[in-house]
C-alpha angles and dihedrals in degrees: 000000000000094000093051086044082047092049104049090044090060090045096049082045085052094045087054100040091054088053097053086047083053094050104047088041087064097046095045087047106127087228091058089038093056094041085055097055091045089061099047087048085051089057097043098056086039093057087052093049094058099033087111098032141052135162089316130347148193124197136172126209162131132249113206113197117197125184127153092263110040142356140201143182122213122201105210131168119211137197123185136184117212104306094306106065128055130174121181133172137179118234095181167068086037096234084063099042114130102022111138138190119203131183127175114165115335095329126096129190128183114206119214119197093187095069093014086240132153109203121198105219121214134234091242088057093053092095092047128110115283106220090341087293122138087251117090116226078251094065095043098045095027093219087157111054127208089224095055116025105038131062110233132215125177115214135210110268117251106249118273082027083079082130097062134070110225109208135174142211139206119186108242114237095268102051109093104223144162094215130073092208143340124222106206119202107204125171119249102218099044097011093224123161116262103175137328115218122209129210139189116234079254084068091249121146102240106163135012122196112198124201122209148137099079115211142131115266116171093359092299127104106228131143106271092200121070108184118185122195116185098201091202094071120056115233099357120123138147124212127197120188118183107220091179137028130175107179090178100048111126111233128211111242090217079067084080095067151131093207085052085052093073103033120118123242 
């Protein structure tokens, strides 16, 4: 009777013992593995995508423009609506007033006061220089998005940068891009932004945005100064450094307008 007791006992050990194999096998399986770290990249490059936008937003800020010969600061407010609809317009210098940007879609207008004229803008222009600043409209207005229209890769970290995700990005046959690919440098225990590198299709560094200035803007700890630096160009650089944020503000759809275009403020 002990032997059978002794016998069933081994066998139920056994039963259990091969579960738990089994289990652990499926976990540790190199498919499950990779679909794990996909998701957490995915995460990671949404979470910079929205790191400025939300539902709906609301952000105030200046832009300041430096090249060798002249400089300027402009004063904007800017209101968004998930990662589809974008409304900016310029306070200030006077001169500037009124101005508005206004993207809904895939379709982008600028609005000029001075001439009370709405101007479709092309996809061919997306990647040009918003108001003569070193930010495309597609930056500003973020008709192209990291999570959908770029293939992401995340790199082993240099050594000493051991705190940091590298990730980079190539631009999917579809996105209309200048840039044959983006290494973003994120922080891995805020995963903050540090920098975004920009390269040519040649593999040549062209551009670098820096993020800095840490703080806490609309209940949300996010850089609250963008600096971009384009490295083709000596001594020119634009700053923008958000002053208010409100990431739960609820925002008229008639915001996203044409009519609103051309309203005065």
């Amino acid at each position: 009777m002990f032997f059978v007791y002794i016998q069933g006992f081994i066998m139920r050990t056994l039963k259990i013992c091969a579960s738990y194999v089994l289990l652990l096998a499926v976990l540790c399986h190199p498919a499950l593995a990779q679909s794990d770290k996909a998701t957490q990249l995915e995460e990671i490059i949404r979470k910079v995508d929205q790191l400025y936008r939300s539902d709906s937003s609301y952000a105030e800020m200046e832009m300041q423009i430096k090249t060798p010969n002249w400089e300027r600061t402009l004063k904007m407010q800017a209101w968004s609506e998930g990662l589809d609809k974008t409304f900016i317009t310029i306070l200030s210098p006077k001169k500037d007033r009124g101005i508005a940007t206004l993207r809904v879609g895939n379709e982008m207008w600028n609005y000029f006061p001075k001439i009370d004229k709405v101007m479709k803008v092309p996809p061919s222009m997306m990647m040009g220089s918003w108001m003569g600043s070193d930010f495309t409209n597609d930056d500003l207005v973020k008709e192209s998005t990291l999570i959908n229209d770029y293939d992401h890769e995340l790199l082993d970290s240099p050594a000493g940068q051991e705190a940091y995700y590298y990730i980079q990005l190539k631009p999917k046959k579809t996105t209309v891009s200048l840039w044959g690919k983006i290494l973003i440098i994120v922080e891995k225990k805020g995963l903050l932004p540090l920098k975004q590198e920009y390269f040519d299709e040649k593999g040549k560094k062209v551009r670098l945005m820096a993020f800095s200035d840490i703080g806490e803007l609309g209940g949300r700890r996010i850089p609250t100064t963008l600096t971009m630096t384009p490295l083709t160009k000596k001594d020119h650089k634009t700053i923008i450094r958000y002053s208010k944020a409100d990431f739960k503000i609820k925002v008229n759809r008639d915001r996203f307008s044409l009519r609103n275009l051309k309203r005065r403020r």
